[in-house]
ChimeraX commands (.cxc) that place a marker at each C-alpha (Angstrom):
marker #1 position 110.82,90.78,105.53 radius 0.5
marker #1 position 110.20,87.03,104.77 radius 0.5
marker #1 position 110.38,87.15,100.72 radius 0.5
marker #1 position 109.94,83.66,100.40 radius 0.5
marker #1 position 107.26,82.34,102.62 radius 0.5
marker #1 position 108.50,78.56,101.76 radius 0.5
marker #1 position 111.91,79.60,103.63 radius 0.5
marker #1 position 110.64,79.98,106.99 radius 0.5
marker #1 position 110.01,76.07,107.59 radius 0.5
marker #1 position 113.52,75.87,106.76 radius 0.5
marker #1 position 115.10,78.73,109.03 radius 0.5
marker #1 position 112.82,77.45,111.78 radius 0.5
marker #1 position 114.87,73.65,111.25 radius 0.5
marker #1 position 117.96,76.07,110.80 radius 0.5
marker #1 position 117.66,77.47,114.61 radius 0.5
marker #1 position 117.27,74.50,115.73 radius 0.5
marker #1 position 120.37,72.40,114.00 radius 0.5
marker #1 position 122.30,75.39,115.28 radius 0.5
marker #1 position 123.99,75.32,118.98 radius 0.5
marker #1 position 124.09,79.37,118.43 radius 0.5
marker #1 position 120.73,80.31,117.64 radius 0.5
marker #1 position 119.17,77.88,119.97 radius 0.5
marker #1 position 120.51,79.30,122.71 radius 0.5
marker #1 position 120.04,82.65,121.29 radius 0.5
marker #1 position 116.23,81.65,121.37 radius 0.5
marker #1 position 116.63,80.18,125.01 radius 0.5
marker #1 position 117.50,82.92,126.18 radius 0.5
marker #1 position 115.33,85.65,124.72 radius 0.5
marker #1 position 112.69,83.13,125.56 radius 0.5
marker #1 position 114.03,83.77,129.24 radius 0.5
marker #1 position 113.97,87.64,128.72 radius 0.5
marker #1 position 114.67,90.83,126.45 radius 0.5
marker #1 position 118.81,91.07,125.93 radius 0.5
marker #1 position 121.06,92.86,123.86 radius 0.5
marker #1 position 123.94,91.48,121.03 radius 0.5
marker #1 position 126.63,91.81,123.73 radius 0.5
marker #1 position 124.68,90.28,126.46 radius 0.5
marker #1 position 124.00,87.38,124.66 radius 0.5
marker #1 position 127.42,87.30,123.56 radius 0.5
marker #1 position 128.96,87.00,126.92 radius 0.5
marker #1 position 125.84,84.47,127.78 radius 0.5
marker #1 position 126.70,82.12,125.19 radius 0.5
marker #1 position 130.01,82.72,124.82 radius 0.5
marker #1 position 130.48,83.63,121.22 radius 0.5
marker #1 position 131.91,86.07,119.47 radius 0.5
marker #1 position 129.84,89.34,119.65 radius 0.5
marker #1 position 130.03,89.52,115.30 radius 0.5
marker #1 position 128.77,85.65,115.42 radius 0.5
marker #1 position 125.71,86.16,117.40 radius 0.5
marker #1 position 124.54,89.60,115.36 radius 0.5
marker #1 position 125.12,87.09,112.65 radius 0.5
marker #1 position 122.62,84.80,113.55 radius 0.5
marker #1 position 120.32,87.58,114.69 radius 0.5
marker #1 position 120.25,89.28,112.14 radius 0.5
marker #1 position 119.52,85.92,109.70 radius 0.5
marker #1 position 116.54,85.18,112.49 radius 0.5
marker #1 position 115.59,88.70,112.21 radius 0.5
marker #1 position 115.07,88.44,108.43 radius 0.5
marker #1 position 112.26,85.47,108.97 radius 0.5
marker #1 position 110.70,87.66,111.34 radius 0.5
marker #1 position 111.85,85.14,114.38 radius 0.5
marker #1 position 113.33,87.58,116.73 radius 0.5
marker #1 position 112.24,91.28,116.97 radius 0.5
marker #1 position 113.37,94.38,118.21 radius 0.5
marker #1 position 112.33,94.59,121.93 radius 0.5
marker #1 position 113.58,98.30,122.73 radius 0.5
marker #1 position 116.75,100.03,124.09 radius 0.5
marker #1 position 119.16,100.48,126.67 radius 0.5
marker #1 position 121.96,102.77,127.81 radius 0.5
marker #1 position 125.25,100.26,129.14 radius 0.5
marker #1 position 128.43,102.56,129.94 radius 0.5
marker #1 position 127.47,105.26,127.83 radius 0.5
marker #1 position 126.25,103.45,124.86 radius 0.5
marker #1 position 123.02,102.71,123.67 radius 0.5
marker #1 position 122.17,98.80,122.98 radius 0.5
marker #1 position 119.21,97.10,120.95 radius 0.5
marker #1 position 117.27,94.80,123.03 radius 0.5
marker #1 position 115.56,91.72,121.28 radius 0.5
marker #1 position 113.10,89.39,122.03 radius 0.5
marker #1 position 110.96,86.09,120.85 radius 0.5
marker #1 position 107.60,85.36,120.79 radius 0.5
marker #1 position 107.37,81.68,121.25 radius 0.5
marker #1 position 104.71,81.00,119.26 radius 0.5
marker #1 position 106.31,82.24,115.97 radius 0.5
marker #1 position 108.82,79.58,116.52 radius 0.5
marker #1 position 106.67,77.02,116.53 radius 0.5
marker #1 position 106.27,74.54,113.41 radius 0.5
marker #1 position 103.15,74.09,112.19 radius 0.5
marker #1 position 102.24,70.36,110.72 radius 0.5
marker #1 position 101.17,72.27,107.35 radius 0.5
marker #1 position 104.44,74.01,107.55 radius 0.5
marker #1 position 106.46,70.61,107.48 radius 0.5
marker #1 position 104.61,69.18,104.72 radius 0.5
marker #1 position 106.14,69.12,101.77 radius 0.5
marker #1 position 109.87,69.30,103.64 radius 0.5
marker #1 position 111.74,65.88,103.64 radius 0.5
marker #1 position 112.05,64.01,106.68 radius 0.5
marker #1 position 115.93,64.24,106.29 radius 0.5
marker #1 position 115.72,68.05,106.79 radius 0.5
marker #1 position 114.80,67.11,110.37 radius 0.5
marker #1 position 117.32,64.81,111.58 radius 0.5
marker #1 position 120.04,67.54,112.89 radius 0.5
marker #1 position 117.83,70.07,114.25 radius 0.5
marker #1 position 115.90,66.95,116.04 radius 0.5
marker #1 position 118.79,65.41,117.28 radius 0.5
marker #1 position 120.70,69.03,118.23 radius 0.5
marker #1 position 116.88,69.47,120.27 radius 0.5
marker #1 position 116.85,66.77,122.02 radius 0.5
marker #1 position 120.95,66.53,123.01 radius 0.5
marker #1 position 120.32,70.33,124.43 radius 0.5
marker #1 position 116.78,68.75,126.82 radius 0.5
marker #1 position 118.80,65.94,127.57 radius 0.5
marker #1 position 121.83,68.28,128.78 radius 0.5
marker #1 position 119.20,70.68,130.66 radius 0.5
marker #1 position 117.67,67.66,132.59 radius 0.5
marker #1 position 120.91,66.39,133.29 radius 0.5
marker #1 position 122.03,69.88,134.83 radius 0.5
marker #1 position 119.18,70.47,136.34 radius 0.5
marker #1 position 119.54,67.09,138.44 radius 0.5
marker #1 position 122.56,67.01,138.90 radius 0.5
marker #1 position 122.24,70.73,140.55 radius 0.5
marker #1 position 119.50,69.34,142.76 radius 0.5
marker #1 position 116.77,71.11,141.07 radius 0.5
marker #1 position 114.81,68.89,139.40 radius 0.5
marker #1 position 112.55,67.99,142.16 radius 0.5
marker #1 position 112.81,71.37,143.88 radius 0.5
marker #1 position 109.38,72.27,143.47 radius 0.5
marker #1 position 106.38,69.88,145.08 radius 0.5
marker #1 position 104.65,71.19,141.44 radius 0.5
marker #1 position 107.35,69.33,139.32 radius 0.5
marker #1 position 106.78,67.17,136.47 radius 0.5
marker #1 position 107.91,64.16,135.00 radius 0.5
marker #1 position 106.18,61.68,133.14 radius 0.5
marker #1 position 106.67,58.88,130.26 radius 0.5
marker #1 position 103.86,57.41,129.41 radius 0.5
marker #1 position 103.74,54.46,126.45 radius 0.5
marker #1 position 100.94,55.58,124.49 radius 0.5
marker #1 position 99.24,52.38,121.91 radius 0.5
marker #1 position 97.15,54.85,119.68 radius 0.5
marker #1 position 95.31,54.24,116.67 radius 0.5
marker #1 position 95.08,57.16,113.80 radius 0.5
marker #1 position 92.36,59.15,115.60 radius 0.5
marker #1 position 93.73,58.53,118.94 radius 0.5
marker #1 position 97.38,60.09,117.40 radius 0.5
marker #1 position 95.54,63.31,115.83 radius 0.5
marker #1 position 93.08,63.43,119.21 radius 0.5
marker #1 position 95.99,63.45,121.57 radius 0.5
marker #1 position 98.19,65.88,118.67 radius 0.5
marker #1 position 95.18,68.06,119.22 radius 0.5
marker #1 position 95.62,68.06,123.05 radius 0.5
marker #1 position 99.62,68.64,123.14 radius 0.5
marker #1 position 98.83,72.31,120.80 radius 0.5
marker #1 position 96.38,73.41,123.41 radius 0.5
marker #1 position 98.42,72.32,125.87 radius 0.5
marker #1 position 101.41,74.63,124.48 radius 0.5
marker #1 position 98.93,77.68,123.72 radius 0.5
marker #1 position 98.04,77.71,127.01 radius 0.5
marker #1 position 101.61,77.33,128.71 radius 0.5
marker #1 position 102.43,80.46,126.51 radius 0.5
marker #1 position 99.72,82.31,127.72 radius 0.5
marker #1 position 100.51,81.90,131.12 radius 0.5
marker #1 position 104.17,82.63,130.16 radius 0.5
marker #1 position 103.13,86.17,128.71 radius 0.5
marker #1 position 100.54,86.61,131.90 radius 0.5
marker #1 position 104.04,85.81,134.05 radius 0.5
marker #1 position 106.40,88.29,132.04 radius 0.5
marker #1 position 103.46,91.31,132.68 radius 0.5
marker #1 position 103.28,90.58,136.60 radius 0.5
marker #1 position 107.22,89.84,136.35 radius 0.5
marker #1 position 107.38,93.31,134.91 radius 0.5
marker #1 position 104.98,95.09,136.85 radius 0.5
marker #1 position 106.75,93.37,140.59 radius 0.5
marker #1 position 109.97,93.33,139.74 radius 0.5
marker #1 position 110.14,89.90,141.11 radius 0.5
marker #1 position 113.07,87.66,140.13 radius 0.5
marker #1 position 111.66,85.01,137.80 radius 0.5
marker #1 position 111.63,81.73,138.25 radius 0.5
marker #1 position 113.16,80.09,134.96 radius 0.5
marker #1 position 111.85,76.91,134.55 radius 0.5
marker #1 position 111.86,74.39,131.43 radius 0.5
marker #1 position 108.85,72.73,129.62 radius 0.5
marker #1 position 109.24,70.14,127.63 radius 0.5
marker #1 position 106.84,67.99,125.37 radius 0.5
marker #1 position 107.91,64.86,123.13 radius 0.5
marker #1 position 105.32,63.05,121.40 radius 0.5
marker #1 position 106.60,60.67,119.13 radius 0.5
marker #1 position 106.29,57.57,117.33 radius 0.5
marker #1 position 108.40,54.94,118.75 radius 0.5
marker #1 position 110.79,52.44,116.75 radius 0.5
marker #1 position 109.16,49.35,115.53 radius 0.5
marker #1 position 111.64,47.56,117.95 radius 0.5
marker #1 position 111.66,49.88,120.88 radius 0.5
marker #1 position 111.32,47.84,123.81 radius 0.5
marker #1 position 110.28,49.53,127.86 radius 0.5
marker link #1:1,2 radius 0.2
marker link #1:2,3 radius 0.2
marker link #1:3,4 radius 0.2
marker link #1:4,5 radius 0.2
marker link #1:5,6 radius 0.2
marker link #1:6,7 radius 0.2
marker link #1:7,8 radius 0.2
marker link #1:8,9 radius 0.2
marker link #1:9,10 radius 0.2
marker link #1:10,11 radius 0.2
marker link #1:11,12 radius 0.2
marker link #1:12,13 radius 0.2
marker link #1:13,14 radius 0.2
marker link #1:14,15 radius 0.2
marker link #1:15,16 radius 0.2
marker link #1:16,17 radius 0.2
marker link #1:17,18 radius 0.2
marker link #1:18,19 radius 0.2
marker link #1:19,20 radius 0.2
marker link #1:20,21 radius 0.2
marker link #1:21,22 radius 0.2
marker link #1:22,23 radius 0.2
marker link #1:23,24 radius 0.2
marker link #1:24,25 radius 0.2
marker link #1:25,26 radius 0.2
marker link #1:26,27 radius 0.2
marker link #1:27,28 radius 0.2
marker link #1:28,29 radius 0.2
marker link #1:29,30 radius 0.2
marker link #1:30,31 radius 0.2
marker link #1:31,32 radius 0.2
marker link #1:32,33 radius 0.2
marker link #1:33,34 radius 0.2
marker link #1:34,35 radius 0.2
marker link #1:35,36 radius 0.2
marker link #1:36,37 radius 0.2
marker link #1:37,38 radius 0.2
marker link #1:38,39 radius 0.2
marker link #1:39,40 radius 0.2
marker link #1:40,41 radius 0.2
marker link #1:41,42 radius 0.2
marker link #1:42,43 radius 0.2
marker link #1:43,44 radius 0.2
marker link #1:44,45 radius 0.2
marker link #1:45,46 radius 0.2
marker link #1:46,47 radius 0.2
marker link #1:47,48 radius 0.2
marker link #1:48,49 radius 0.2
marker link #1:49,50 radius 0.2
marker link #1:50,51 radius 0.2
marker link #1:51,52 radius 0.2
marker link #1:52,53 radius 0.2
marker link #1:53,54 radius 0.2
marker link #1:54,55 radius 0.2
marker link #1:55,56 radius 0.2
marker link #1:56,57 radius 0.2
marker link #1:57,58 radius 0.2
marker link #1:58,59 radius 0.2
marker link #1:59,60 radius 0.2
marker link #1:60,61 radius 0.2
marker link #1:61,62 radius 0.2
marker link #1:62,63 radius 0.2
marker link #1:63,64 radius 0.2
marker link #1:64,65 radius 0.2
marker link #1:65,66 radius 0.2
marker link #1:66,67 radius 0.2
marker link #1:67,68 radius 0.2
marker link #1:68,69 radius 0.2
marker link #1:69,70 radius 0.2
marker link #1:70,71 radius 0.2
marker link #1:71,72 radius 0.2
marker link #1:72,73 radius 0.2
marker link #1:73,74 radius 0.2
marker link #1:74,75 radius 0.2
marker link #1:75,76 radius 0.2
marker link #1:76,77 radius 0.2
marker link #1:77,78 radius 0.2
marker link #1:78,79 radius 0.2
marker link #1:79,80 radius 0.2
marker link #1:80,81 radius 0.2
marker link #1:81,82 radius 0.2
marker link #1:82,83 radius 0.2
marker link #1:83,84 radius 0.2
marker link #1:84,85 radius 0.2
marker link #1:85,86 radius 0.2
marker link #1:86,87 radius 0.2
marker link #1:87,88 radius 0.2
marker link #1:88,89 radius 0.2
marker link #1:89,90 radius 0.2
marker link #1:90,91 radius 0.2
marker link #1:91,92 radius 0.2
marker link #1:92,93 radius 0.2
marker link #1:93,94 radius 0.2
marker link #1:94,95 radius 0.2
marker link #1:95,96 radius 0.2
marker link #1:96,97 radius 0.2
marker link #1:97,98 radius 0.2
marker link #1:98,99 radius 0.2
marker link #1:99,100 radius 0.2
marker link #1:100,101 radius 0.2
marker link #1:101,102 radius 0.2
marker link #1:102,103 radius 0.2
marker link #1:103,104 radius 0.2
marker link #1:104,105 radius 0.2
marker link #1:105,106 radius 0.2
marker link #1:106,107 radius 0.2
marker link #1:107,108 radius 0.2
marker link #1:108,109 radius 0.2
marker link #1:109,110 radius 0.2
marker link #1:110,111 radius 0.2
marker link #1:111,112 radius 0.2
marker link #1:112,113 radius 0.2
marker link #1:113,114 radius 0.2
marker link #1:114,115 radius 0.2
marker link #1:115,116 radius 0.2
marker link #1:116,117 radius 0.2
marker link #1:117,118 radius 0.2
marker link #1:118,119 radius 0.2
marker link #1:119,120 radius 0.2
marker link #1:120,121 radius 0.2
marker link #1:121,122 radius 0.2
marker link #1:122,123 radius 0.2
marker link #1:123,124 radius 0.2
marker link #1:124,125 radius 0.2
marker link #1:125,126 radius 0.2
marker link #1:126,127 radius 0.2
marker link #1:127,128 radius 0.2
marker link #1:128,129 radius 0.2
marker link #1:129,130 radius 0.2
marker link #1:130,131 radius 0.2
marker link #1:131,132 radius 0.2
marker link #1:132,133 radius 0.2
marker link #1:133,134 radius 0.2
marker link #1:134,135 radius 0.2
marker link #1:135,136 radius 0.2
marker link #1:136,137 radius 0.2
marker link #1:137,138 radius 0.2
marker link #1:138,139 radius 0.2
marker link #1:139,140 radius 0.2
marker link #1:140,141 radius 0.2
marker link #1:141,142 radius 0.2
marker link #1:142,143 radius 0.2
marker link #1:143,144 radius 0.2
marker link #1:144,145 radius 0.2
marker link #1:145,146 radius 0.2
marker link #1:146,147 radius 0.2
marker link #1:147,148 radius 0.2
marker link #1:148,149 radius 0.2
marker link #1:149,150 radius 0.2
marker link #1:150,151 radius 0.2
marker link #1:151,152 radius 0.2
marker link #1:152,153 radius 0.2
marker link #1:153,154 radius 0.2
marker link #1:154,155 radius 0.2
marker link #1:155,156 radius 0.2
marker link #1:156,157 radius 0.2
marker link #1:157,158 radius 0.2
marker link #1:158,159 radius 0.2
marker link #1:159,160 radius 0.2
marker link #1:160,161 radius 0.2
marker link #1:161,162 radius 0.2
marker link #1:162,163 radius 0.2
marker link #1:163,164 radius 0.2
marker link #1:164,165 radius 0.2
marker link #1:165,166 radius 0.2
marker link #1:166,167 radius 0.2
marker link #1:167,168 radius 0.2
marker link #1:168,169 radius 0.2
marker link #1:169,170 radius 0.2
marker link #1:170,171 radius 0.2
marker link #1:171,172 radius 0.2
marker link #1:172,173 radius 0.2
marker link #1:173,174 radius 0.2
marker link #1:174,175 radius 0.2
marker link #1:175,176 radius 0.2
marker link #1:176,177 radius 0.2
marker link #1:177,178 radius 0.2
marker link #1:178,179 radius 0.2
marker link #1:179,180 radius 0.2
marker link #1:180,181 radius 0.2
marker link #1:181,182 radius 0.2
marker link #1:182,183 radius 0.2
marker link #1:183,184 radius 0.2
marker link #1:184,185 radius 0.2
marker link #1:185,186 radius 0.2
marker link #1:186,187 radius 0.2
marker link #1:187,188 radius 0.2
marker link #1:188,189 radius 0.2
marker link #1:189,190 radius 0.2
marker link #1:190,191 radius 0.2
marker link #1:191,192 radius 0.2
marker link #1:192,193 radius 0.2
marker link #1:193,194 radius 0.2
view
């Protein structure tokens, strides 16, 4: 599907400078749906969001999950596996930094607005397991790749307790608890003070 292996880099940054397809991938992150379900979810026009499937489909970012049978009608279901959204560092070289100032900015407006909600609907601090932490980091070049090193690992292994959770999810029937990771490891502005 992905003719052009350099275009995948760019359709990753594309989901992500997109309101549409991020939330398409939030919520397929959150479970299997179908066009119209993520339609109503979002929103948006049910043409808009087979749209942008069908583009994320092409890179091989969403797949095919199964069917179902709504009033009579049988519906594709899709899904994401989290990992193939992730950007490699060897996938960005080469792209210039410019490429990544939308989809960075669109990113971190839609964690900002999650936080927010999730304050501001008192469930933030709901669980005693919660986290929250900034932490001023003064690295030098091996410190930055050591602690890079650490921030993958720790993603793999959040995603493998994800898929462990969707199997005993599945297998219960127990209503999921939909919580929100996020990392940020950055280098800060030469004249960022706090």
């Amino acid at each position: 599907m992905v003719e052009n292996p350099k275009r995948l880099p760019r359709e990753k940054l594309a989901i992500l400078g997109n309101d549409i397809r991020l939330g398409i991938i939030t919520s397929l992150l959150l479970g299997p749906a179908s066009v119209a379900e993520l339609a109503a979810e979002l929103e948006v026009p049910v043409a808009k969001v087979r749209y942008h499937l069908n583009r994320m489909r092409d890179v091989n970012l969403v797949e095919l999950y199964g069917e179902t049978s709504r009033r009579g009608v049988t519906e594709n279901l899709f899904t994401v596996d989290p990992r193939k959204n992730l950007m490699e560092p060897d996938e960005m070289e080469g792209l210039p930094r410019h490429r990544f100032d939308r989809p960075y900015t669109r990113l971190l407006k839609q964690m900002f607005r999650e936080v927010a909600e999730a304050v501001e609907a008192r469930n933030f601090r709901s669980r005693p397991e919660h986290t929250g932490v900034r932490l001023p980091l003064p690295l030098d070049e091996r410190g930055w790749r050591e602690s890079a090193a650490i921030y993958r690992q720790l993603i793999d292994e959040v995603l493998t307790v994800r898929e462990a959770s969707l199997n005993r999810l599945e297998a219960s029937g127990e209503t999921p608890i939909k919580a929100l990771g996020m990392i940020l490891s950055f280098e800060r502005a030469a004249d960022g003070s706090g």
